[in-house]
C-alpha positions, 0 to 999 in steps of 0.5 A: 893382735887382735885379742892383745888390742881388746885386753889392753882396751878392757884394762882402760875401762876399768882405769879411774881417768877412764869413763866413757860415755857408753862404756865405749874406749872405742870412741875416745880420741887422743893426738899421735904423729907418725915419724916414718914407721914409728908411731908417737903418742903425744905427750899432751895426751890425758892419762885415758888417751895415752892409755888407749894410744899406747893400746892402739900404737901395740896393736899398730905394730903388732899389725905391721909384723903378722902375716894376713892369713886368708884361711883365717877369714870367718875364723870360729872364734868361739872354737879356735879363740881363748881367754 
């Protein structure tokens, strides 16, 4: 989930409606409601922040659905994560 979230996020750094202060997606904010499980993106977005709650709702999902794995705490990264 978590590596899909940051692919999703290097892609809105290199969209034009994009360009953050600090080269950071990290910080921009965008309006969303919750319906019961289900997470909506305003409609009333810009098309960078729709972009990125569409990465963060994903993710939000994808979340939801995995199990925690407490072995994976301090996980090498470098050794068991590929691009």
């Amino acid at each position: 989930c978590c590596q899909t979230h940051d692919r999703c996020y290097d892609q809105a750094k290199k969209l034009d409606t994009c360009k953050f202060l600090l080269d950071n997606p990290y910080t921009k904010s965008y309006s969303y409601k919750c319906s019961g499980s289900e997470i909506i993106c305003s409609s009333k977005n810009k098309p960078c922040q729709a972009f990125i709650c569409e990465c963060d709702r994903k993710a939000a999902i994808c979340f939801s659905k995995a199990p925690y794995n407490k072995e994976h705490k301090n996980l090498n990264t470098k050794k068991f994560c590929q691009d």
